[in-house]
Backbone as numpy.savetxt, mean C-alpha at the origin, in Angstrom:
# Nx Ny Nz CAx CAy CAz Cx Cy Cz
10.26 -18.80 9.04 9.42 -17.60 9.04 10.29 -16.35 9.04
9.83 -15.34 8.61 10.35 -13.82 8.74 10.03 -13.32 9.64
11.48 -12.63 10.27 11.29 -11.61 11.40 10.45 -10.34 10.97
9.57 -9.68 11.41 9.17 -8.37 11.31 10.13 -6.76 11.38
11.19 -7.32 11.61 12.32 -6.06 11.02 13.02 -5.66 10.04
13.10 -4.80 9.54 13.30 -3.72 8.50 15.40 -4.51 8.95
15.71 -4.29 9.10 17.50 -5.39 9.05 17.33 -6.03 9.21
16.24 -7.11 9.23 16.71 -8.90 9.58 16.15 -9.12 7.95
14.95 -8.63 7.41 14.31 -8.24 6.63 15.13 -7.92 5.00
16.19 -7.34 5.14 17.19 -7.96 3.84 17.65 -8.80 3.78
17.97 -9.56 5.31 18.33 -10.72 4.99 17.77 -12.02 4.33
16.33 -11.70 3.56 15.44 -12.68 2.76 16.22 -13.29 1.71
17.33 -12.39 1.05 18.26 -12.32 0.27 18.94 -13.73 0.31
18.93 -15.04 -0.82 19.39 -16.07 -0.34 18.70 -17.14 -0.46
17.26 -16.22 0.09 16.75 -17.41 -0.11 15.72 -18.03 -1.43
15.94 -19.13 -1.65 15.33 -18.76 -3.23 14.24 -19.69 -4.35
13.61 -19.28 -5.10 12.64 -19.52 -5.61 12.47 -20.38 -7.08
11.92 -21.47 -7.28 11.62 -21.87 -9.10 10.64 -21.79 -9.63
9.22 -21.42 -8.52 8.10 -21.62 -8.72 7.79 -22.51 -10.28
7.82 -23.64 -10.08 7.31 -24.44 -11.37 8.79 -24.72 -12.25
10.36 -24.16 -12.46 11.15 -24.00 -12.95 10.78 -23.61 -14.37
9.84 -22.23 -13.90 9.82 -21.51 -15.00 10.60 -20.14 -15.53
11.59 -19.80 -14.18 12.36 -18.51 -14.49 13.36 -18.85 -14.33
14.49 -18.22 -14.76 15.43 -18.16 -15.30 16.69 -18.68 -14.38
17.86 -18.83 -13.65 18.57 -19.16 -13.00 19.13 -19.00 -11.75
18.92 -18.37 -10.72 19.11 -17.42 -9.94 18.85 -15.36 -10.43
17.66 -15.70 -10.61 17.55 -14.17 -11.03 16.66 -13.74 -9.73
17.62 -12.44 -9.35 17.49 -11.49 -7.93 15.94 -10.33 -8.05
15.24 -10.66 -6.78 14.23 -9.38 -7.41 13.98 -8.75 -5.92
13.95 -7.74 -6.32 13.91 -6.68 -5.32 12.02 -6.83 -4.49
11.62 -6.78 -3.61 10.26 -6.55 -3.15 10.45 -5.15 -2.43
9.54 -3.84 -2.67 9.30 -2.90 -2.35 8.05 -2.31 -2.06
7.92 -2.08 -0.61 6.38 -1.79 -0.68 6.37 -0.26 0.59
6.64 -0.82 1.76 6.01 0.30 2.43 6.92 0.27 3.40
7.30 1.50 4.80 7.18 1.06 5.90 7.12 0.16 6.61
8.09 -0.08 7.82 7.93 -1.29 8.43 6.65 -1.25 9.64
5.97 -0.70 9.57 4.71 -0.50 10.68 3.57 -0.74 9.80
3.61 -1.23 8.34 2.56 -1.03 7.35 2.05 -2.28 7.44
1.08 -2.49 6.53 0.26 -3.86 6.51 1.11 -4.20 5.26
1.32 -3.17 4.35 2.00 -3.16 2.95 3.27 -4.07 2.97
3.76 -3.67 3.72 5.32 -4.14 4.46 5.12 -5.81 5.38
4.48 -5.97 5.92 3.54 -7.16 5.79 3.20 -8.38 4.93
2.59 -7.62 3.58 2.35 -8.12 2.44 3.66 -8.73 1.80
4.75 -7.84 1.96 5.99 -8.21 0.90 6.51 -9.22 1.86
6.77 -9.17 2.64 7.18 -9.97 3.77 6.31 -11.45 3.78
5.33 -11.89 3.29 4.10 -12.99 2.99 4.13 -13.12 1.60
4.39 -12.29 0.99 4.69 -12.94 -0.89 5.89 -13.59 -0.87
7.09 -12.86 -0.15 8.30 -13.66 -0.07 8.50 -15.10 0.21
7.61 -14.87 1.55 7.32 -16.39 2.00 6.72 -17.50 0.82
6.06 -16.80 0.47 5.44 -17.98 -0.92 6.66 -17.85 -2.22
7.24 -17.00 -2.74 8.31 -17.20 -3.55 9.09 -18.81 -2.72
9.61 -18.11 -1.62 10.53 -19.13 -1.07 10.00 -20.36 -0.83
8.63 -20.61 -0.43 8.24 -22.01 -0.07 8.13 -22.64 -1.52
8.64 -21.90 -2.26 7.92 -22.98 -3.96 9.23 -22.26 -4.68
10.22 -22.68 -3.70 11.68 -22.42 -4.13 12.52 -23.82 -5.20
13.28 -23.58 -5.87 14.02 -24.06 -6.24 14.93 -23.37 -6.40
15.77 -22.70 -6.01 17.06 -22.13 -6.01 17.15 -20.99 -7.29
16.35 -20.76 -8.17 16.10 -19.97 -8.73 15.47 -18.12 -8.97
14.97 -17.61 -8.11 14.43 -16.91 -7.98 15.03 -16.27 -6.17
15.67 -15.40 -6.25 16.08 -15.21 -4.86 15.47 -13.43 -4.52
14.79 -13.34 -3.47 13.88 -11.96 -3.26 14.29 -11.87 -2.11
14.71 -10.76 -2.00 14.79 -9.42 -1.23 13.80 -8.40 -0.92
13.56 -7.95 0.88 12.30 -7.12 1.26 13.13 -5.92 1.25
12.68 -4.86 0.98 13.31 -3.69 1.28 11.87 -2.79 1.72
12.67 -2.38 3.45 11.24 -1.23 3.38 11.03 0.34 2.75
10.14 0.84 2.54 10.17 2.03 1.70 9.80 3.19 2.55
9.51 4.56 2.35 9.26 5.56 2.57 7.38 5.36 2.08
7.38 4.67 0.71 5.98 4.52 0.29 6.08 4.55 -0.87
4.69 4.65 -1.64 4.70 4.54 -3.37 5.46 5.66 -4.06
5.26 6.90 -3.74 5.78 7.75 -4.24 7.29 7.48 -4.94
8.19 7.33 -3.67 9.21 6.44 -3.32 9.57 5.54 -4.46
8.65 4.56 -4.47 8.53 3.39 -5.08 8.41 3.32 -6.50
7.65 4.21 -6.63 8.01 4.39 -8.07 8.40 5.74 -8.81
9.19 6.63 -8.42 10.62 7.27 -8.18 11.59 6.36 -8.96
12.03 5.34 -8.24 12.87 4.33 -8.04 12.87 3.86 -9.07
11.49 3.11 -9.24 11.05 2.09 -10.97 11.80 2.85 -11.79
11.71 3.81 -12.02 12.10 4.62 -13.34 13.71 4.86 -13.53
14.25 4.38 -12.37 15.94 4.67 -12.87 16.73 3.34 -11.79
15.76 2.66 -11.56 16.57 1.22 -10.34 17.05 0.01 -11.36
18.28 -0.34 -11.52 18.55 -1.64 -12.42 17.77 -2.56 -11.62
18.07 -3.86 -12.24 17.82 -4.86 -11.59 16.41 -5.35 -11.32
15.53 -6.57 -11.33 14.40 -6.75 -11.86 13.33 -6.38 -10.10
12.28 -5.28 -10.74 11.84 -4.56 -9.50 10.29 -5.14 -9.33
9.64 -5.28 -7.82 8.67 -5.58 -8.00 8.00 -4.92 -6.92
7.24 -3.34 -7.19 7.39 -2.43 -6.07 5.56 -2.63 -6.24
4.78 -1.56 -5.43 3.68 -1.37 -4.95 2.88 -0.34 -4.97
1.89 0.56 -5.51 1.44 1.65 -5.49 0.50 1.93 -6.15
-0.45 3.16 -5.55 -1.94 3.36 -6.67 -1.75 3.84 -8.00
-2.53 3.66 -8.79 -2.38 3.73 -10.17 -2.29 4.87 -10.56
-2.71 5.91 -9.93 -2.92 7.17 -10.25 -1.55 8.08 -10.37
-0.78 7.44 -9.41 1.02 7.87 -9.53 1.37 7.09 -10.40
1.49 5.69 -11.53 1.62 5.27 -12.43 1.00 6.39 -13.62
-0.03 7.19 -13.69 0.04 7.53 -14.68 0.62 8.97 -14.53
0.56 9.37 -13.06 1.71 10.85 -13.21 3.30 11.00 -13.51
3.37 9.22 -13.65 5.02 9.10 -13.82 4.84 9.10 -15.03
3.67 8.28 -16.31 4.02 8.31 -17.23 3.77 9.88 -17.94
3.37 10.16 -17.35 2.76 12.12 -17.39 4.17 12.95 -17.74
4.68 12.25 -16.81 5.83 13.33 -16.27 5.75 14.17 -15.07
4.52 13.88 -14.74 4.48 15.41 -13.39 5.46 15.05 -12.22
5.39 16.26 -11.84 6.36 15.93 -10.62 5.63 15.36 -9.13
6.38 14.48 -8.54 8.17 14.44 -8.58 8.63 13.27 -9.54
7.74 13.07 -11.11 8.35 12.17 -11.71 8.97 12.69 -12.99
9.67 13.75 -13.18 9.90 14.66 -14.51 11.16 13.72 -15.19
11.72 12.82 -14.55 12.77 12.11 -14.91 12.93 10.63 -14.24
13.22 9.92 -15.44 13.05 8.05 -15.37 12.37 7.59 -16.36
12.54 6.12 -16.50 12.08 5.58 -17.65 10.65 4.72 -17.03
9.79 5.59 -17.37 8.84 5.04 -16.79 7.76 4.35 -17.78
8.20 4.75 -18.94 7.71 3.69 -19.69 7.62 1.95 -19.54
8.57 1.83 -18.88 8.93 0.50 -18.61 8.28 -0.42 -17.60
7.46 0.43 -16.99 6.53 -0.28 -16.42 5.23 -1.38 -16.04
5.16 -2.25 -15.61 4.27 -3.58 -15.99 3.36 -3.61 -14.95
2.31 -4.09 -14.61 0.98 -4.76 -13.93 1.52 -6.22 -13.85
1.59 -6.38 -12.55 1.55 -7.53 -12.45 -0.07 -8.24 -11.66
-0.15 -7.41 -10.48 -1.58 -8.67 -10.05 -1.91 -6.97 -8.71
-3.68 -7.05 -8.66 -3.62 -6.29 -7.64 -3.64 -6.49 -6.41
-3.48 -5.26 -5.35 -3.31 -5.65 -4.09 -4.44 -4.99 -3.46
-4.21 -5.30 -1.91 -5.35 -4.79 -1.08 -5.61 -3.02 -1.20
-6.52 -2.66 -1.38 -6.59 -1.37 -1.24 -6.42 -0.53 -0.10
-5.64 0.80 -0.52 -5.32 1.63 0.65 -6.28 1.97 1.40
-6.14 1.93 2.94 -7.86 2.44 3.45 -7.27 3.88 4.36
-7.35 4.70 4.08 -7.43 5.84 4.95 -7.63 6.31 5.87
-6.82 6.34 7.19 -7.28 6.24 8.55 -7.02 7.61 8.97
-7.77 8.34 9.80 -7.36 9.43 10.32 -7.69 9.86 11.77
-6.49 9.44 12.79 -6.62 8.82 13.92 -6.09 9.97 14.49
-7.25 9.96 16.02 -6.87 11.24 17.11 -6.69 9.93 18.55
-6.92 11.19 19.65 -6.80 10.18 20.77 -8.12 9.94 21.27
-8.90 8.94 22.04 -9.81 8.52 22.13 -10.47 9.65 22.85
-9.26 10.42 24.01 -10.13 11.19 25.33 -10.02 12.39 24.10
-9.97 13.17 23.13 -10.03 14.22 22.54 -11.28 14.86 22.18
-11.98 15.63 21.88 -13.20 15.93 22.00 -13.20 16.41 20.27
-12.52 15.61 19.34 -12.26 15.84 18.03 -12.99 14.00 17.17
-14.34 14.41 16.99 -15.43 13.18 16.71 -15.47 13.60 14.78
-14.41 14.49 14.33 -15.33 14.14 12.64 -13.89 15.27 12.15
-14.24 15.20 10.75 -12.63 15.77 10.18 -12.94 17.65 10.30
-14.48 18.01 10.75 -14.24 19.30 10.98 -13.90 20.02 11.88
-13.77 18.84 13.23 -12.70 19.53 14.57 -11.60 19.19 14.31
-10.85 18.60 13.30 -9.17 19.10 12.59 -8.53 20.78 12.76
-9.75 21.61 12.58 -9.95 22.89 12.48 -9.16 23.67 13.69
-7.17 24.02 13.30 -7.24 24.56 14.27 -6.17 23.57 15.03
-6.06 22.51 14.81 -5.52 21.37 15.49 -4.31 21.09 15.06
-3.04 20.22 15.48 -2.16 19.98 14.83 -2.24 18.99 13.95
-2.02 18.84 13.14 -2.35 17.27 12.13 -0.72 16.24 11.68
-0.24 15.52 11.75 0.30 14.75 10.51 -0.14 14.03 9.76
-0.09 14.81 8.75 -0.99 14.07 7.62 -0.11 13.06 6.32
0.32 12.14 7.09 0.74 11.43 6.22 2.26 11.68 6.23
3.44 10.86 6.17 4.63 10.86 5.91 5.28 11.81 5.07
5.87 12.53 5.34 6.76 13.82 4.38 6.48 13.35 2.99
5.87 13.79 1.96 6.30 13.11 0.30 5.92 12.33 -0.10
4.93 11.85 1.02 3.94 10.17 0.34 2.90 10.57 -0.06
2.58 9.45 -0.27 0.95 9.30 -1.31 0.02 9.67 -0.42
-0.14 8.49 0.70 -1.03 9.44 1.76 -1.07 10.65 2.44
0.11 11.64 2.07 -0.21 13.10 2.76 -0.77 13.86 1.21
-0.50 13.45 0.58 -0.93 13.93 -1.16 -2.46 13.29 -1.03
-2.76 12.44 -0.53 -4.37 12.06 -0.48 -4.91 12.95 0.43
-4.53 12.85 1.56 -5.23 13.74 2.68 -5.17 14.80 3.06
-4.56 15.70 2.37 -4.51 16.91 1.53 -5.07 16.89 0.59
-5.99 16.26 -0.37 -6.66 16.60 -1.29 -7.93 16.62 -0.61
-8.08 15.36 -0.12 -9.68 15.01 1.11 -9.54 16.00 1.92
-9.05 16.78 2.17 -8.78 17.98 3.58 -9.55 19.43 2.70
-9.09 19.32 1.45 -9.21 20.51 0.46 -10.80 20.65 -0.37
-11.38 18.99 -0.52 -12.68 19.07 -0.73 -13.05 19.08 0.31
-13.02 19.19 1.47 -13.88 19.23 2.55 -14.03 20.70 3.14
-13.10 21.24 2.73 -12.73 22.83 3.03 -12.03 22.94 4.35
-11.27 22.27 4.74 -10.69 22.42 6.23 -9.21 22.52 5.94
-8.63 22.65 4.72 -7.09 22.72 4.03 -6.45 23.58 5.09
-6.99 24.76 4.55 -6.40 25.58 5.37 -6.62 25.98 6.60
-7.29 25.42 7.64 -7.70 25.62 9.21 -6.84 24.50 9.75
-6.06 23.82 9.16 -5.15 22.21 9.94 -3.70 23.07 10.19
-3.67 22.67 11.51 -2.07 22.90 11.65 -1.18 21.76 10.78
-0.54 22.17 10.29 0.36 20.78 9.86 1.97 20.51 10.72
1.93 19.34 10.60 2.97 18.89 11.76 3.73 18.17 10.70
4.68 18.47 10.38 6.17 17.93 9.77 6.94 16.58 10.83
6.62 15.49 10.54 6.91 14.16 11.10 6.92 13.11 10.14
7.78 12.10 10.26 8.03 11.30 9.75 6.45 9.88 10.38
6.07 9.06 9.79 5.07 8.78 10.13 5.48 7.16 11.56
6.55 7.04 11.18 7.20 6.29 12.51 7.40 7.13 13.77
7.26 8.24 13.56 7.36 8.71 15.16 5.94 9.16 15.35
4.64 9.29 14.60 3.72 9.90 14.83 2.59 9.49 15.75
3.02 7.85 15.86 2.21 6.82 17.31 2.76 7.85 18.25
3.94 7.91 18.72 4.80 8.23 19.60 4.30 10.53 19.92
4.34 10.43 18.72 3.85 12.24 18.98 2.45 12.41 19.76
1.24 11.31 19.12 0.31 11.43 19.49 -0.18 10.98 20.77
1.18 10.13 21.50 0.95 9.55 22.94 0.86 10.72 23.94
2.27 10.97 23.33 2.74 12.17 24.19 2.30 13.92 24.22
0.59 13.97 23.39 0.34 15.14 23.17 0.79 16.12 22.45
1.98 15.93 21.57 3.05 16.75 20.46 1.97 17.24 19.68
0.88 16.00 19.39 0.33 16.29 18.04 -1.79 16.16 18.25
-2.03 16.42 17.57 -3.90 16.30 17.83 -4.08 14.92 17.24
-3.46 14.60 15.96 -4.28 13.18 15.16 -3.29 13.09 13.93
-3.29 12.38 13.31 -2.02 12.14 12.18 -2.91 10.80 11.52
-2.59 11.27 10.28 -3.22 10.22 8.88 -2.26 9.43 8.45
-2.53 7.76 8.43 -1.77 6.84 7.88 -2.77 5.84 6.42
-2.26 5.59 5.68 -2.89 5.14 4.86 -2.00 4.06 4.19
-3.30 2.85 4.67 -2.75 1.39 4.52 -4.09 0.47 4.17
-3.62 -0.79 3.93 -4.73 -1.94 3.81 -5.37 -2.21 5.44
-6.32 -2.22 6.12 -6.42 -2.29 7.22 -6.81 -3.69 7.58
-6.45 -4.34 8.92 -6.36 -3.53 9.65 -4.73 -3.47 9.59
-3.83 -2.19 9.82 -2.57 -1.28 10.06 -2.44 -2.08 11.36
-1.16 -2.52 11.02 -0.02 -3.10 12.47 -0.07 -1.83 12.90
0.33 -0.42 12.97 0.62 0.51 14.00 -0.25 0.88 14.51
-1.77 1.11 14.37 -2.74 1.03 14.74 -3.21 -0.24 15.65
-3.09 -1.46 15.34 -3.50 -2.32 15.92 -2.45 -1.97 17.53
-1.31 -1.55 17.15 -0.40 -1.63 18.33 -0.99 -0.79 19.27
-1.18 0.03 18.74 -1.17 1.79 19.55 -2.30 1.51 19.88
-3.07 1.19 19.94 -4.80 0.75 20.04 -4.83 0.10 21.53
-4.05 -0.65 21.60 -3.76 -2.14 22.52 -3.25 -1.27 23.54
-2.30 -0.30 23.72 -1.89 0.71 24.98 -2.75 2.08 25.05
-2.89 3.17 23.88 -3.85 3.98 24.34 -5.13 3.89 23.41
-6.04 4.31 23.96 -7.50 4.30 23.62 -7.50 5.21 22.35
-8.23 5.23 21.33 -7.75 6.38 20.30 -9.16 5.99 19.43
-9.82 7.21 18.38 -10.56 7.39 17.64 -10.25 6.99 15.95
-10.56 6.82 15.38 -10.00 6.82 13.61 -11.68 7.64 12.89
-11.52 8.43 12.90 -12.80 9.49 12.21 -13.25 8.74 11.09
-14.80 9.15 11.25 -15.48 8.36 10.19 -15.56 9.58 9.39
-15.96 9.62 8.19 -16.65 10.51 7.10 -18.35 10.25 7.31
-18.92 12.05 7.33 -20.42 11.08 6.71 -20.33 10.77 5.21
-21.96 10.84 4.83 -21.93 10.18 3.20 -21.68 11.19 2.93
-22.30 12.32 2.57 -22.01 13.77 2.10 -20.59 13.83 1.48
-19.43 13.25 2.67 -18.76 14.39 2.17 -17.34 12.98 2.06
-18.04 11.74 1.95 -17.37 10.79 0.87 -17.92 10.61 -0.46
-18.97 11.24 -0.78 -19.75 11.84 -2.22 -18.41 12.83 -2.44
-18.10 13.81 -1.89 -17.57 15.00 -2.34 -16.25 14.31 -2.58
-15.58 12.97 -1.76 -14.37 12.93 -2.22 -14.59 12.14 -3.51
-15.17 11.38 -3.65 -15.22 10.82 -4.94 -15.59 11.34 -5.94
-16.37 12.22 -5.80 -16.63 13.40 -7.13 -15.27 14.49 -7.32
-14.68 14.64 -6.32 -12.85 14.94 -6.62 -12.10 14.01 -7.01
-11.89 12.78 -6.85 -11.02 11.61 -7.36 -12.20 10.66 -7.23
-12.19 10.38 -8.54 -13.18 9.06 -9.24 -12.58 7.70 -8.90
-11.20 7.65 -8.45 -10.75 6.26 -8.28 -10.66 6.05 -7.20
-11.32 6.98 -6.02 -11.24 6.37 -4.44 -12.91 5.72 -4.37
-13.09 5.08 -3.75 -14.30 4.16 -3.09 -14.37 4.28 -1.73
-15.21 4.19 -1.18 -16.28 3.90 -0.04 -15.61 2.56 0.95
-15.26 2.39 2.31 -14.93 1.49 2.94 -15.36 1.57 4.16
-16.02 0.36 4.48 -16.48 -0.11 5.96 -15.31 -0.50 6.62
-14.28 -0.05 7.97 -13.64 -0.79 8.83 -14.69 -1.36 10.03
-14.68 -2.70 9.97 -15.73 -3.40 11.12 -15.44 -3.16 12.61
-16.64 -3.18 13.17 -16.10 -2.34 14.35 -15.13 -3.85 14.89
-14.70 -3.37 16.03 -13.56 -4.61 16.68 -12.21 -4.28 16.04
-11.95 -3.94 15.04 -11.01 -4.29 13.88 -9.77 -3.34 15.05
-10.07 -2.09 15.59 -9.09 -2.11 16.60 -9.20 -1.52 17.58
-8.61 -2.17 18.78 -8.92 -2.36 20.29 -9.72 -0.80 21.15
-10.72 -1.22 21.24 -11.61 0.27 21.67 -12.70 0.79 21.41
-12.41 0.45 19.61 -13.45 0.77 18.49 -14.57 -0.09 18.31
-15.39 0.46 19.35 -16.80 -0.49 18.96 -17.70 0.05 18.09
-17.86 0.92 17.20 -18.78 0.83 16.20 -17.45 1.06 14.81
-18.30 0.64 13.51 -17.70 0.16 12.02 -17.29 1.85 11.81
-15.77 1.91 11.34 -15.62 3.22 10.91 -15.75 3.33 8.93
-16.29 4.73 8.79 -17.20 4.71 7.53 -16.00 5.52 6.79
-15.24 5.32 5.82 -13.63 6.10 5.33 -13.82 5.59 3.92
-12.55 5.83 3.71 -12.25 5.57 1.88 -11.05 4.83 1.69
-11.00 4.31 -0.10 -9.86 4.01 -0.11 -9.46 3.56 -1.44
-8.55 3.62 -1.73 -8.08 3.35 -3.46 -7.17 2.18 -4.05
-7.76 2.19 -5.24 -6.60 0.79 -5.02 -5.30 0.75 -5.51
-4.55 -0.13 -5.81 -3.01 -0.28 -5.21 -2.63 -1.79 -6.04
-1.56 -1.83 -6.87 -1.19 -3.00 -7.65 0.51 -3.13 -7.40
0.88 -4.08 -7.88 1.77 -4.45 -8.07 2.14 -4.44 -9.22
3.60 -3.80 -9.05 4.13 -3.87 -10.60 5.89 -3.98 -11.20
6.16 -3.96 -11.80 7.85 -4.81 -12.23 8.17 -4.03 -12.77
9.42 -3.71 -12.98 10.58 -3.58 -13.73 11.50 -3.77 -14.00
12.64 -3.98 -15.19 13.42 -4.78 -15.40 13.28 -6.40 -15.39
12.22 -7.11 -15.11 11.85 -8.49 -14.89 11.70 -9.57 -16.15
12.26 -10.19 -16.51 11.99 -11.09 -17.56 10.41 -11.50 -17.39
10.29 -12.46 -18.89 8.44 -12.62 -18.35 8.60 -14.23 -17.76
9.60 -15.02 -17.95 9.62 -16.35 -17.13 9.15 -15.85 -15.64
10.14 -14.57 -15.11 10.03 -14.96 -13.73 9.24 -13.79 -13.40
8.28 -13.48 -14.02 6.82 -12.53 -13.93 5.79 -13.21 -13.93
5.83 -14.53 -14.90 5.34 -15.59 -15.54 4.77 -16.44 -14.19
6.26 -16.96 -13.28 6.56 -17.54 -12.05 5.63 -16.38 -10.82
6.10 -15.42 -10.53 5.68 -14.67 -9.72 4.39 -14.71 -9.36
3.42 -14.63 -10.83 1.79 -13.72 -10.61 1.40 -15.10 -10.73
1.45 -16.02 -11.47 1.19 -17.80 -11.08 0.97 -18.13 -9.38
2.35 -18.34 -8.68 2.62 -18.35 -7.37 1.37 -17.36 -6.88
1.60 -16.05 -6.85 0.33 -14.83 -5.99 -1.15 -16.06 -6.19
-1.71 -16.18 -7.38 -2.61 -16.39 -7.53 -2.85 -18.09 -7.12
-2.08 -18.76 -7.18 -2.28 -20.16 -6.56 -2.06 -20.34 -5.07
-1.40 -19.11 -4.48 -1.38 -18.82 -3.36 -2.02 -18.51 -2.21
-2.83 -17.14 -2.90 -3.91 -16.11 -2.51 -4.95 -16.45 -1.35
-5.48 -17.82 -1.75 -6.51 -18.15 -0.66 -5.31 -18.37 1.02
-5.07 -18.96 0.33 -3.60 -19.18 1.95 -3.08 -18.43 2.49
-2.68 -17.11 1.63 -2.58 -16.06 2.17 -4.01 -15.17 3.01
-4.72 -15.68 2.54 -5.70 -14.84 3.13 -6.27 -15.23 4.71
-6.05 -16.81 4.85 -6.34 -17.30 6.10 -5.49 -17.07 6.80
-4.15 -16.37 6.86 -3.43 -15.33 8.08 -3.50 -14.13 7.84
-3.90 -13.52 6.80 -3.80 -12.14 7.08 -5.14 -11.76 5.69
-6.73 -11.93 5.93 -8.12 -11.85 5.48 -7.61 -10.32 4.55
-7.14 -9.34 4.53 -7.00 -8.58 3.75 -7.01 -9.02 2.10
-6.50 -9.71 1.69 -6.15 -10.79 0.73 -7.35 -11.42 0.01
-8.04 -11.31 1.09 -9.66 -12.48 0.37 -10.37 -10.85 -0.72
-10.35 -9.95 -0.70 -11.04 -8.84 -1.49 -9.99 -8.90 -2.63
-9.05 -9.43 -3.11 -8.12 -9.56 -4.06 -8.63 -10.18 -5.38
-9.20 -9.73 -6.44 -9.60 -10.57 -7.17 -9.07 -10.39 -8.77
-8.62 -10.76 -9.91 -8.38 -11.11 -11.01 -8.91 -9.64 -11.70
-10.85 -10.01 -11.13 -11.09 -8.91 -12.09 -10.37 -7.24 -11.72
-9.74 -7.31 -10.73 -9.22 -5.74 -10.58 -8.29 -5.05 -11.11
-7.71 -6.47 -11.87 -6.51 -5.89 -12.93 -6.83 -4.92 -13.83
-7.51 -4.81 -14.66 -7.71 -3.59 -15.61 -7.57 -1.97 -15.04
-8.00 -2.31 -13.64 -8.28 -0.69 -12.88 -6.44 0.03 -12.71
-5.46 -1.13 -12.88 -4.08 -1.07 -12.61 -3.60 -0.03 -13.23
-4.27 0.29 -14.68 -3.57 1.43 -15.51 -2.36 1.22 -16.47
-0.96 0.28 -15.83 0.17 -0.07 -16.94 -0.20 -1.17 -17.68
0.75 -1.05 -18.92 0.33 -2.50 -19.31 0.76 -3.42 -18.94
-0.31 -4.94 -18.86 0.35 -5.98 -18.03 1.84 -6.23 -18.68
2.68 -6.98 -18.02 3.70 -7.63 -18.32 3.49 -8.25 -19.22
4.27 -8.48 -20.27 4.14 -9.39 -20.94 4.51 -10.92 -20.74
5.00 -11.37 -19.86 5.13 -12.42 -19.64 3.67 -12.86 -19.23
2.76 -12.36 -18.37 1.41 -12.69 -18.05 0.30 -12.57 -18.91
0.77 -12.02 -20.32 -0.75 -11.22 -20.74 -1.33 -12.53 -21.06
-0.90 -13.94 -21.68 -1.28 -15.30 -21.58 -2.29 -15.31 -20.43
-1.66 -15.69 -19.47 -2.15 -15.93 -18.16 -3.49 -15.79 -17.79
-3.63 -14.11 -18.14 -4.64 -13.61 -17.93 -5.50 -13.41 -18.76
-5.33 -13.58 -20.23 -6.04 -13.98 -21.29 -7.18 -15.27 -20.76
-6.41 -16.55 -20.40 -7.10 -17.32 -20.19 -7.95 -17.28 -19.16
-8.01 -16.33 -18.50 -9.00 -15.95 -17.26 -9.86 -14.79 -17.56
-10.11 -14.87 -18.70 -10.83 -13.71 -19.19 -10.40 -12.13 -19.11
-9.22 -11.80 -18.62 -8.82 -10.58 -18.16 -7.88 -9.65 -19.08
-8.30 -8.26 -19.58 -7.14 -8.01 -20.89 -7.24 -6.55 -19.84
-6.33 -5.29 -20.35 -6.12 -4.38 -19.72 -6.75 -3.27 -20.98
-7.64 -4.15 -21.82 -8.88 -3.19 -22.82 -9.77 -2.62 -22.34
C-alpha cells in the first residue's frame, strides 16, 4: 500500500506496470493531480495502485503532488516525458486559447484520457461563526482558494455573480495552512475545491466543529447562467463530522489527460481505469459517478491510442 505523503509518495517510482503487456518496455509516467490534503491526490495515489497491481515490469508511475490544475497543465505544455495530469476542461481550452497564464507551451499536444470525479466546491467557516450563507462573507476575511489555482479563479467568479466580489477581505494563504488559519481565528472561512468528501475537511471536522455554506437555488441558477459547465451538487448530510443536514453547492467536471504518452501505454492505462473502476469505488464511492458517457464533456481530443476503445463503447468526442 501507499503511504499518504507527498516524500514517501515519489517513491512509487519503481514500481511497475504491463497491464495486459500492451505498452512498451519500462516506459516512466508521471501522475499529477493535486495537493497532498486533496481527494485528487488520493485518486493518483489509487490509480497507481492499480497500474502496479496489474504490473509487469513495464510501465513504472510516479505520484507527484501539485499546487493544482492550473499548475498541471502549465506543465503539459513544456514537461518531457509521458504526462498524465488532472484538470477541468475549461483550462484545457484556455491553454489551447492561449490566455493567460497559458500564452506559452505546446498545448496542442494534449489528449483525454477517461473522466474523473467532479470538483465540488466547499466554502467552509467555523461552526460557532454567525456566517450561515455566502452573503455574511461580506466584510470577512476569506481564502479563497490556493494562490493561482483553479479554485480561487472559480470562487472569484461565484463571489462576482453573487455580487459580494468586492465586500470579501481576501487572505493571501497557501491552502495547506488555511485548516490551521481558520483554527486559530487568522481567517473567517477559506474555499477548497475537490471531489468530496476532502481529506482536509474530513480531518478538521473530526477536531473543530465547522460549517461548509450551502447556496440557495437562486443563486446556483446565477452561477450556472455565468459558467454553463458547473452543475448543481448534493453533499449528504454525515459526509462530515457535525454536518447534519445535505449541503446544496456546485461543481464541474475534471478529466484526465496525457502528454507525451505513446498509445500502447494510454491504450494500457484507460483499459486498467475502466476494468478497475468498480473496485475503486468500494474504498473510496467518489468513483461510482464516473461514467464512459462523460468523456465528450472533456474538450481535448481523445488519445489516440483509445479512440478504438471507446469507439466500441459507443463514445466519440463528436
Amino acid at each position: 500500500m501507499f503511504e499518504m505523503k507527498a516524500p514517501v509518495m515519489a517513491g512509487i517510482v519503481g514500481a511497475a506496470v504491463a497491464l495486459g503487456g500492451a505498452a512498451a518496455a519500462e516506459t516512466r509516467v508521471t501522475l499529477k493531480s493535486a495537493s497532498s490534503t486533496s481527494s485528487y491526490y488520493v485518486m493518483m495515489v489509487q490509480l497507481g495502485e492499480v497500474i502496479l497491481n496489474q504490473s509487469d515490469g513495464q510501465i513504472l508511475p510516479t505520484v507527484e503532488e501539485s499546487q493544482g490544475s492550473v499548475q498541471n497543465v502549465a506543465e503539459a505544455g513544456r514537461r518531457p516525458g509521458a504526462f498524465l495530469f488532472t484538470t477541468p476542461p475549461n483550462l484545457i481550452s484556455n491553454a489551447l486559447a492561449g490566455e493567460a497564464p497559458f500564452e506559452r507551451g505546446n498545448y496542442e499536444e494534449i489528449r483525454t484520457l477517461f473522466p474523473m470525479p467532479f470538483v465540488t466546491v466547499h466554502l467552509v467557516v467555523r461552526g460557532d461563526s454567525d456566517i450561515e450563507s455566502v452573503a455574511d462573507l461580506a466584510g470577512r476575511s476569506f481564502i479563497a482558494g490556493g494562490t493561482g489555482t483553479f479554485c480561487q479563479g472559480q470562487v472569484a467568479a461565484i463571489f462576482e455573480t453573487l455580487g459580494v466580489a468586492d465586500e470579501v477581505t481576501y487572505a493571501e494563504m497557501e491552502l495547506s495552512g488555511a485548516s490551521g488559519a481558520l483554527r486559530n481565528n487568522q481567517v473567517d472561512g477559506f474555499a477548497t475545491c475537490s471531489a468530496h468528501p476532502t481529506p482536509q475537511l474530513q480531518e478538521l471536522s473530526a477536531t473543530l466543529p465547522i460549517r461548509v455554506l450551502s447556496f440557495t437555488e437562486e443563486e446556483r441558477d446565477a452561477i450556472i447562467e455565468a459558467n454553463p459547465g458547473a452543475g448543481k451538487v448534493s453533499i449528504a448530510a454525515g459526509t462530515y463530522t457535525g454536518i447534519e443536514g445535505a449541503i446544496e453547492t456546485m461543481a464541474v467536471p475534471v478529466g484526465a489527460y496525457a502528454t507525451n504518452m505513446d498509445e500502447d501505454t494510454a491504450l494500457a492505462i484507460v483499459s486498467a481505469f475502466w476494468e478497475q473502476r468498480d473496485a475503486m469505488a468500494e474504498t473510496n464511492p467518489w468513483w461510482a459517478g464516473v461514467s464512459p458517457d462523460l468523456v465528450p464533456q472533456l474538450g481535448a481530443p481523445l488519445h489516440e491510442g483509445v479512440v478504438a476503445f471507446y469507439e466500441e463503447r459507443g463514445i466519440s468526442m463528436d
